[in-house]
C-alpha positions as CSV (number, residue, x, y, z in Angstrom):
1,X,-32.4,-17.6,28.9
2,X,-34.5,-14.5,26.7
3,X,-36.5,-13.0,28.6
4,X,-38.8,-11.2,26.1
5,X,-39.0,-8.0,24.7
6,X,-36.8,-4.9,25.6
7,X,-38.6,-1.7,26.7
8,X,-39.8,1.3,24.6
9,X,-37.2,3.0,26.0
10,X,-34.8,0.7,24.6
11,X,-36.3,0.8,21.2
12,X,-36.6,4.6,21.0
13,X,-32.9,5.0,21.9
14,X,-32.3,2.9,19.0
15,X,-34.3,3.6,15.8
16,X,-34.9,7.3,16.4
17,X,-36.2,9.4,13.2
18,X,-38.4,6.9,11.9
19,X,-40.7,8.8,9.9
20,X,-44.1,7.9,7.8
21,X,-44.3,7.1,3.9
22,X,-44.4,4.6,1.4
23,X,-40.2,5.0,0.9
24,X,-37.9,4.6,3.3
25,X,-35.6,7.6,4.6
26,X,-32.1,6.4,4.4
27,X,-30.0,6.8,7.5
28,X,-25.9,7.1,5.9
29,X,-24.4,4.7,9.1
30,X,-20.8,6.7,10.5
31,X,-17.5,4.1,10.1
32,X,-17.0,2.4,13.0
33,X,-13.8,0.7,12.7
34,X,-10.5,2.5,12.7
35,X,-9.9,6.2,11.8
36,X,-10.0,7.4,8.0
37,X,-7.2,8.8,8.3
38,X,-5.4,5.7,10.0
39,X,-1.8,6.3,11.1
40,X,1.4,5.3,9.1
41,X,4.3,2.8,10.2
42,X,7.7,2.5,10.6
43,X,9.5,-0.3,8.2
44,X,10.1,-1.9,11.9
45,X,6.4,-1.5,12.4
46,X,5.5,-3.1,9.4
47,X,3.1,-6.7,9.3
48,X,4.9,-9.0,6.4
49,X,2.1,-10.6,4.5
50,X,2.1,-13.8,2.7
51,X,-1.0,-15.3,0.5
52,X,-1.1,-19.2,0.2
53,X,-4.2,-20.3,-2.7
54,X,-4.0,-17.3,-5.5
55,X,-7.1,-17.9,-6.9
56,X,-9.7,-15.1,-7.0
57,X,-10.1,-15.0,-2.9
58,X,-6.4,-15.4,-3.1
59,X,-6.1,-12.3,-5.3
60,X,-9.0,-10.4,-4.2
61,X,-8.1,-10.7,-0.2
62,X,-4.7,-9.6,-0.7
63,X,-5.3,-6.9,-2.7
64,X,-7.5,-5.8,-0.1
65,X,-5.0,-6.6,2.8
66,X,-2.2,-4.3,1.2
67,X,-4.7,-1.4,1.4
68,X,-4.1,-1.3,5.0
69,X,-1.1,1.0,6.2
70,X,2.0,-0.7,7.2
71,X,0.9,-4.0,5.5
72,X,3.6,-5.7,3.3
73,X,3.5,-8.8,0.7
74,X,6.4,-10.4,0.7
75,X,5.5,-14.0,-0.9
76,X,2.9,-16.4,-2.5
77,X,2.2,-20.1,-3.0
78,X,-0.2,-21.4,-5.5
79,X,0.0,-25.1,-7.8
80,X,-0.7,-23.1,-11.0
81,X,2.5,-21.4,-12.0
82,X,0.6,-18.8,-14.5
83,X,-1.3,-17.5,-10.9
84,X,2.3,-17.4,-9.5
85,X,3.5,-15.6,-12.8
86,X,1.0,-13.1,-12.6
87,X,1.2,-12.3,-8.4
88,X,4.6,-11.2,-9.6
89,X,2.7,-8.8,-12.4
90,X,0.6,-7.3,-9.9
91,X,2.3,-6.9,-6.4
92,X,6.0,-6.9,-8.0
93,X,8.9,-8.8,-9.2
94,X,10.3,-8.8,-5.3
95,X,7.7,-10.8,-4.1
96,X,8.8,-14.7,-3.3
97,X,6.5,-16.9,-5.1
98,X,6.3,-20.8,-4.6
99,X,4.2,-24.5,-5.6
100,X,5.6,-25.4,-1.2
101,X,3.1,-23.2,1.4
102,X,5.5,-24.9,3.5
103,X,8.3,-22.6,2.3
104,X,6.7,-19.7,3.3
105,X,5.2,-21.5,7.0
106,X,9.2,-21.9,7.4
107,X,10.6,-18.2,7.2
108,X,10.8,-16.5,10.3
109,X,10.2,-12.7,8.7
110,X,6.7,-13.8,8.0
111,X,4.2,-12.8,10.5
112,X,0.8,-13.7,9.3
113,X,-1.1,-15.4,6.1
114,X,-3.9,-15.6,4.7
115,X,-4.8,-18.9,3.5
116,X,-7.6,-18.8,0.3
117,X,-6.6,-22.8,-0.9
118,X,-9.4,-24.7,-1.6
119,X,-11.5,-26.0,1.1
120,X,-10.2,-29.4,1.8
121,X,-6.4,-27.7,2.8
122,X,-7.7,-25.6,5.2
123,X,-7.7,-26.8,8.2
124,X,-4.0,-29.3,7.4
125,X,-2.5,-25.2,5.8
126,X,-4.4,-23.3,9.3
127,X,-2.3,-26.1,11.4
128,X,0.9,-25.8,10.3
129,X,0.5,-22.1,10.3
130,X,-0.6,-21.8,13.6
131,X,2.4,-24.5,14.8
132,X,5.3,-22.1,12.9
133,X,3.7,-19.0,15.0
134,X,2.2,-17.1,12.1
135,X,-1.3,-15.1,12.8
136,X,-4.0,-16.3,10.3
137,X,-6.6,-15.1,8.2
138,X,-8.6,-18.0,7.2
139,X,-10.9,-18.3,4.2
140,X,-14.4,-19.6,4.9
141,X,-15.5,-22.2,6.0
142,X,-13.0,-22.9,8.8
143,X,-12.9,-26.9,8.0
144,X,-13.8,-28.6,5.6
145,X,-15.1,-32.0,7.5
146,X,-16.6,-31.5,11.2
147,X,-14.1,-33.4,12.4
148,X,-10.8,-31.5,11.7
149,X,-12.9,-28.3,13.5
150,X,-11.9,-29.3,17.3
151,X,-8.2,-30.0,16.4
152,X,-8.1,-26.8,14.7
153,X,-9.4,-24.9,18.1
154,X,-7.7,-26.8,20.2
155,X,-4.2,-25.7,18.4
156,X,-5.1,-22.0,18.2
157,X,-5.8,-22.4,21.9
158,X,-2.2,-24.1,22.7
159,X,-0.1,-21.7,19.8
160,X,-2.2,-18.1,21.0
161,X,-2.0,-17.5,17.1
162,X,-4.7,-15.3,16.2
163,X,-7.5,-17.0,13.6
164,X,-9.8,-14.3,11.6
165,X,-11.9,-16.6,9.7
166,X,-12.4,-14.6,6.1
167,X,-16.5,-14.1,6.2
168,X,-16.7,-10.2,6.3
169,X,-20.2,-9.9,6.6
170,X,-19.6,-9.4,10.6
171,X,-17.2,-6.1,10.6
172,X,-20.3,-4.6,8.6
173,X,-21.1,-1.8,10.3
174,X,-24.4,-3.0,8.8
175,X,-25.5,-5.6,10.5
176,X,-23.7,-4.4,13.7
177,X,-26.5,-2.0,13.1
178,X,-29.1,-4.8,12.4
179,X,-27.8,-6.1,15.8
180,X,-28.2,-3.1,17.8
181,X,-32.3,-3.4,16.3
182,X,-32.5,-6.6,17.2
183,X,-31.7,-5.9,20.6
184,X,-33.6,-3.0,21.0
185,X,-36.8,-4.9,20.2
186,X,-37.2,-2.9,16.6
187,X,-39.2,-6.1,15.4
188,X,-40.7,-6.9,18.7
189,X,-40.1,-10.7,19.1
190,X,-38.0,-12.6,16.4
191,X,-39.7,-16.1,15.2
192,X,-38.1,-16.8,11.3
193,X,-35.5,-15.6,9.3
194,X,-35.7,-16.3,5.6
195,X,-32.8,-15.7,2.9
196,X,-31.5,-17.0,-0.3
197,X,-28.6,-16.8,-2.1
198,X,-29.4,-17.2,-6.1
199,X,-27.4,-17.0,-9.1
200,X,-28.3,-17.4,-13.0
201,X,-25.0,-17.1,-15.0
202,X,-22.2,-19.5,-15.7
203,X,-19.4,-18.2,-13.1
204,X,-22.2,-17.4,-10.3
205,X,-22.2,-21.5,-11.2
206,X,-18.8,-22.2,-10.1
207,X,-17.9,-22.6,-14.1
208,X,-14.6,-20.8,-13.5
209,X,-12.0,-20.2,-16.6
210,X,-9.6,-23.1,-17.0
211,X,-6.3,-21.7,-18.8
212,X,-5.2,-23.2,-22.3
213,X,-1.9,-24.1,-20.6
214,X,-3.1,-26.0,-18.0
215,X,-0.9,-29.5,-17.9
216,X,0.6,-31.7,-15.2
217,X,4.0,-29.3,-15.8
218,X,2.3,-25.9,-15.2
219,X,0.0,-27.4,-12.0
220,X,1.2,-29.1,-9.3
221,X,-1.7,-32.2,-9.2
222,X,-0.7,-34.3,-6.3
223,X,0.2,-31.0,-4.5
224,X,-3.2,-30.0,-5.0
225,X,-4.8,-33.3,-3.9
226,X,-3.3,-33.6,-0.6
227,X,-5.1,-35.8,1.6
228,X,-8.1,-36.2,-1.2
229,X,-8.8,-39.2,-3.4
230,X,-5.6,-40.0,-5.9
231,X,-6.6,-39.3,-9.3
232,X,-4.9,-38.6,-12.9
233,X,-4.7,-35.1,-13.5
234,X,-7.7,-32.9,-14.3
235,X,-7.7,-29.5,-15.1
236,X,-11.7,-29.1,-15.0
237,X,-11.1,-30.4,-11.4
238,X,-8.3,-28.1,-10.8
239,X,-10.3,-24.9,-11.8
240,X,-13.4,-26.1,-10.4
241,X,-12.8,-27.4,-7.3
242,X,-16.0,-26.1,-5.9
243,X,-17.9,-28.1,-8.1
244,X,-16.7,-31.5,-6.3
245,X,-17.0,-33.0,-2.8
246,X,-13.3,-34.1,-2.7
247,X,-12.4,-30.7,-2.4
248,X,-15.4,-28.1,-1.5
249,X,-17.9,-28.1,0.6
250,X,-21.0,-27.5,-1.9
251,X,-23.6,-24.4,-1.7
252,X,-23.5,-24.7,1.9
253,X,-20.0,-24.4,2.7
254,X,-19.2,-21.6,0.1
255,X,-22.5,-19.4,0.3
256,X,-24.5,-20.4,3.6
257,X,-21.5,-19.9,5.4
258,X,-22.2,-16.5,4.8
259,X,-25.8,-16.7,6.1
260,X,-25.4,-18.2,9.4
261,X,-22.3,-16.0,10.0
262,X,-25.0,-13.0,9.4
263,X,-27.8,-14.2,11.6
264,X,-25.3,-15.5,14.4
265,X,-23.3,-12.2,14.9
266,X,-26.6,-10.3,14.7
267,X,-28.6,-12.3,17.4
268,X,-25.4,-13.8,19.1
269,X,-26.7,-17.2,18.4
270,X,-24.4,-20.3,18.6
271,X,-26.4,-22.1,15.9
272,X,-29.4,-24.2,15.5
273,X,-30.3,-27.3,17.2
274,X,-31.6,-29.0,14.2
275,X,-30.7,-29.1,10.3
276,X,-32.4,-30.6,7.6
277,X,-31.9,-30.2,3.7
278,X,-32.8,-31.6,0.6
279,X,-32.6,-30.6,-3.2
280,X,-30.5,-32.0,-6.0
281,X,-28.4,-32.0,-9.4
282,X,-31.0,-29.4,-11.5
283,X,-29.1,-28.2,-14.3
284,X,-25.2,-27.6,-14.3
285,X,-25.2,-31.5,-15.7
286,X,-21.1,-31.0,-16.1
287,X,-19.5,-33.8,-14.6
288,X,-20.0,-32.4,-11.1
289,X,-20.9,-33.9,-7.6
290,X,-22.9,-31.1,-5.9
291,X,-26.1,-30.2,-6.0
292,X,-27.1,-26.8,-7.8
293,X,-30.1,-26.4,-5.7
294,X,-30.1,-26.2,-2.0
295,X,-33.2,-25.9,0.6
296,X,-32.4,-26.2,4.2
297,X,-34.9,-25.4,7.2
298,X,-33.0,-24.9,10.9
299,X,-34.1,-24.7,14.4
300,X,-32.9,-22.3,16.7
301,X,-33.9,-23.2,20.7
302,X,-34.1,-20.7,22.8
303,X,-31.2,-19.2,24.5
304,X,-30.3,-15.9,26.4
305,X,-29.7,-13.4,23.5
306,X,-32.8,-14.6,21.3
307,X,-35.9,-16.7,21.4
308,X,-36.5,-19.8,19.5
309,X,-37.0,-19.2,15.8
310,X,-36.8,-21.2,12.6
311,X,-34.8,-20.4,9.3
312,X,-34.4,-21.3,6.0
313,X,-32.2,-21.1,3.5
314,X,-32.0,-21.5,-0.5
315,X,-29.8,-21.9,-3.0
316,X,-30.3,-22.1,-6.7
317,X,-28.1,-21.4,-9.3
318,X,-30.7,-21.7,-12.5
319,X,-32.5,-19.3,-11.0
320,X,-34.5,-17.8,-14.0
321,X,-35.7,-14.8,-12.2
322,X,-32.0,-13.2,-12.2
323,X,-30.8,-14.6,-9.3
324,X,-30.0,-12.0,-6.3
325,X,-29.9,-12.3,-2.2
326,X,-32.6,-11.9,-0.2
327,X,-32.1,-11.5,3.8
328,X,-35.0,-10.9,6.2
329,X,-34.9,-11.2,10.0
330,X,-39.3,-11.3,10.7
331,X,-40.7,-10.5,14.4
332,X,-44.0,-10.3,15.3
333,X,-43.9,-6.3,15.1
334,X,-41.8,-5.9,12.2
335,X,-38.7,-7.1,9.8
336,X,-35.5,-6.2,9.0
337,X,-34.3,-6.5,5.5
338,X,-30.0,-6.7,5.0
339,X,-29.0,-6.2,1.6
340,X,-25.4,-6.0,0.7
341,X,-24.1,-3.1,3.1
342,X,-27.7,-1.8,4.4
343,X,-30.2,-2.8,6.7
344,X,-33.7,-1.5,6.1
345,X,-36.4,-1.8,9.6
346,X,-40.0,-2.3,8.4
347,X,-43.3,-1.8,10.6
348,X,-46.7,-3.2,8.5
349,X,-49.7,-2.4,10.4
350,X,-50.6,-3.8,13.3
351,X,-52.8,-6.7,14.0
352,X,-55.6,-5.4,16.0
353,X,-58.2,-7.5,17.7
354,X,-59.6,-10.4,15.8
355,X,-62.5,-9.8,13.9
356,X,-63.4,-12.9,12.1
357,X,-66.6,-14.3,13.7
358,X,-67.0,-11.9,16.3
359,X,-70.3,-9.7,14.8
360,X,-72.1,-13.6,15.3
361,X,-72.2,-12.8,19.0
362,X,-74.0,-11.1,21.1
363,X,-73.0,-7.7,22.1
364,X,-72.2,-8.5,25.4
365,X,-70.2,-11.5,24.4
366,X,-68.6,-8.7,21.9
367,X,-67.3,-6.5,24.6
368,X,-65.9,-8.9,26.9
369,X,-63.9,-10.9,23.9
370,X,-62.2,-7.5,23.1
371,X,-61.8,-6.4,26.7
372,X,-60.3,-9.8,27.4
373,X,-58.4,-9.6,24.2
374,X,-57.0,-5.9,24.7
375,X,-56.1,-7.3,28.1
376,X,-53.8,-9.7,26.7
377,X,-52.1,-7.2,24.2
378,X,-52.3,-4.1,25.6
379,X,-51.2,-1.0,23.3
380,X,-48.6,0.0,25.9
381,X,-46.1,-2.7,25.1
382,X,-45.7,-1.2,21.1
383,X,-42.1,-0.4,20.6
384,X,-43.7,3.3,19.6
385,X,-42.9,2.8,16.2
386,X,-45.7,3.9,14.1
387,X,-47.8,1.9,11.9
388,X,-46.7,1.6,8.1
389,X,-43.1,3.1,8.5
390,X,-39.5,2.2,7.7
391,X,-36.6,3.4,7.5
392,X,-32.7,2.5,5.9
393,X,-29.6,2.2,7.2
394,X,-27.1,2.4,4.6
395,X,-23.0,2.2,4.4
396,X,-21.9,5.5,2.8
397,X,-20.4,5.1,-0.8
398,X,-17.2,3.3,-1.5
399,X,-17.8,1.0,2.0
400,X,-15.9,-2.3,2.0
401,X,-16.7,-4.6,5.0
402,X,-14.1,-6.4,3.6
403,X,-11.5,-3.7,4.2
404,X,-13.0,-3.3,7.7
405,X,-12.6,-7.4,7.8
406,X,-8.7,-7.0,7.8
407,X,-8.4,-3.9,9.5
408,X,-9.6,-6.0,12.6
409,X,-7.1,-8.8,11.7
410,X,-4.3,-6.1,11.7
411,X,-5.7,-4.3,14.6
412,X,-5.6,-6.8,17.0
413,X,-1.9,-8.6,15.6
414,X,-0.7,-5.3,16.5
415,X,-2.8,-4.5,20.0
416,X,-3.1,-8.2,20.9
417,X,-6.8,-8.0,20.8
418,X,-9.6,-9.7,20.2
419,X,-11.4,-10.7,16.8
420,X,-15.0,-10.3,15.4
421,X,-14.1,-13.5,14.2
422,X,-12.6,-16.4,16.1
423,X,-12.0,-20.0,15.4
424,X,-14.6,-20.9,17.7
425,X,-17.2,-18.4,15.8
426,X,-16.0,-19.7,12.3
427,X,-16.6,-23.3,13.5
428,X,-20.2,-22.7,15.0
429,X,-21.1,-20.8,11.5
430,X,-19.3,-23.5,9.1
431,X,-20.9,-26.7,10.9
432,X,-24.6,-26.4,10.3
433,X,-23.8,-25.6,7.0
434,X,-21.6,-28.8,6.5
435,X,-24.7,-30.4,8.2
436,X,-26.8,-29.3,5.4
437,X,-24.4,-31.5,3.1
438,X,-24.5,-34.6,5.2
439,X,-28.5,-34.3,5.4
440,X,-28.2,-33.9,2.2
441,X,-26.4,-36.8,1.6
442,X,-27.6,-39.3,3.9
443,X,-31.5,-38.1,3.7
444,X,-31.7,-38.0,7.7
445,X,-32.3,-34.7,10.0
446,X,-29.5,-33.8,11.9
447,X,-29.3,-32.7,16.0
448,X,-27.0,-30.4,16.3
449,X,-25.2,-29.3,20.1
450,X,-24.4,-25.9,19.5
451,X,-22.8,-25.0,22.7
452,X,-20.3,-28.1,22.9
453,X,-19.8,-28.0,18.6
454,X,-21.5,-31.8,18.0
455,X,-23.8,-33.7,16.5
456,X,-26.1,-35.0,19.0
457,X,-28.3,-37.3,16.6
458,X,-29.5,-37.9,13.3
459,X,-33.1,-39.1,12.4
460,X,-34.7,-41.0,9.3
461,X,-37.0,-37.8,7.8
């Protein structure tokens, strides 16, 4: 279990050059993964690529991918043929390009994927992958329904394909700083983390461009649907997805996911022990099924990398103050604030003995309260921080944690190594948020087993 605080020691080794004023210094953080100048390959050496979903992850993680040395595209699946038409545009006429992921499951040349489908394929697309021995990298979140998480760990565990599920906030060299403060003590003892996620524009609100071609002849509907209700075909559907139960996972699953992926991998938590959520169709009145605003509040028991805390989490995409993220890990000696590739430690001053009340006794009664009281909290057990100070760690310009995401994912197809990112992890970030949904849902407080990956109970709220 924690056992408290580390020592000053501890700290001091950590957040060195901490210095007093109302701005922060900023602290440019060295890369940490790979070499930047990493090492070329052989065309036997080579990892041959292929991308099933083309949509903007689709697009976005493969373009990323190919900026890794000795990292070739050799084919992509997608039910829209313009998204097919245009891979070829972009990567090259060579490329094979298909409506069948199963065509490119089935070639032997292939040796890994990265699977950006919409949510409800992922874990049936992971599978497959997995049974025709190809390495994944896995959009977020890992399932799509709690139930299709164990299966899905159970058949990385029997195929020894590796799974880097696709939330690169953990090959930060960010928060692996954040981390290294947290266990130094730089906030003394953590009791809540607070973030939101907000957006205020049309495509922050999942209101994605739908073609002026789209038709039952360019998109492959029933492809598409898969294991999801049978419906006539629907282009706003298609393009949306996101915007629909039958085929996302809501707020939660597409920006929460995110969150607890964050505060897991920079406490080494397993998740909380108890979810709760409420909120509710606010404004984007299109036709869609999930809510638009979010607000869950988590427990997290006490374990033997951090003590109990509580979080929340918000969503809201009206948000007429511009939207933005907000990420803050509070102690009772300080906070840490993580935006986008930095992490910025904050020390307010100090308590100091309680004062309210105190002048009404007498002056020997004084004197013992604050002798007592200094007892309890003696100055020795500061971190050594001073009073009023922060400091920022920052990413130097031009950092992508994504980059750093699939150089891991390369790095250990290649080596055999471990990932930041396992099935296992994936599941344990993606299942409170899918918790959030069914509270949401069903109006009742979820229990949630972190260490065996269950719900233990729900409760009326």
């Amino acid at each position: 279990m924690f056992t408290g605080k580390p020592s000053r020691r501890d700290f001091m080794k950590t957040a060195s050059a901490i210095t007093v004023g109302t701005s922060a210094p900023v602290h440019i953080l060295s890369h940490s993964v790979g070499s930047p100048i990493e090492p070329t390959y052989s065309a036997n050496d080579k990892i041959r690529l292929a991308t099933i979903g083309m949509g903007t992850m689709g697009f976005g993680d493969t373009r990323t991918a190919l900026l890794v040395p000795g990292v070739e595209l050799v084919a992509v699946a997608d039910c829209y043929e313009g998204r097919l038409q245009r891979a070829k545009e972009i990567f090259g006429e060579s490329i094979t390009t298909t409506r069948d992921f199963r065509e490119i499951l089935s070639r032997p040349d292939i040796d890994a994927v990265v699977i950006a489908t919409p949510d409800h394929w992922h874990a049936q697309i992971a599978t497959e992958a997995m049974r025709s021995g190809k390495d994944i990298y896995l959009e977020k979140p890992i399932v799509h329904d709690l139930e299709e998480g164990a299966g899905l760990i159970q058949t990385q565990k029997d195929t020894g394909s590796l799974v880097q599920v696709g939330s690169q906030r953990v090959s930060s060299i960010a928060y692996e700083k954040a981390g290294e403060l947290f266990r130094a003590g730089a906030i003394g003892t953590l009791n809540m983390v607070e973030a939101f996620y907000n957006r205020n524009s049309a495509l922050g609100a999942w209101q994605y461009s739908i073609p002026t071609d789209a038709s039952p002849e360019t998109v492959d509907w029933k492809r598409f649907l898969g294991n999801a209700p049978k419906r006539s075909f629907d282009a706003t559907r298609f393009f949306r997805w996101r915007n629909y139960w039958d085929y996302g996972s809501g707020v939660a699953g597409d920006l929460f996911v995110h969150l607890f992926s964050g505060v897991h991998f920079v406490v080494s938590a397993k998740g909380p022990s108890r979810v709760f959520s409420t909120g509710g169709l606010r404004h984007w009145k299109d036709g869609r099924d999930v809510p638009d605003v979010m607000m869950s509040l988590f427990y997290y028991s006490r374990s033997e990398s951090h003590p109990e805390f509580n979080m929340s989490l918000q969503v809201n995409f009206a948000d007429g103050s511009g939207g933005g993220e907000h990420f803050r890990f509070i102690g009772d000696e300080g906070m840490m604030t993580i935006r986008n590739s930095s992490v910025t430690l904050s020390r307010l001053a100090t308590r100091g003995a309680p004062g309210y009340g105190i002048t009404t006794f007498s002056a020997k009664q004084q004197k013992e309260f604050l002798d007592s009281y200094r007892g309890k909290y003696p100055e020795t057990e500061k971190t050594g921080m001073r009073d009023n100070t922060s400091v920022t760690y920052a990413a130097p310009r031009g950092y992508s944690d994504r980059l750093d995401h699939f150089r891991h994912f390369f790095n250990a197809i290649r080596s055999g190594g471990s990932l930041v990112e396992d099935s296992t992890f994936g599941l344990r970030a993606a299942a409170p948020a899918l918790l959030c949904n069914l509270s949401y849902q069903n109006g009742r407080a979820f229990s949630w087993d972190p260490e065996a990956m269950r719900i233990s109970s729900a409760q009326e709220i």
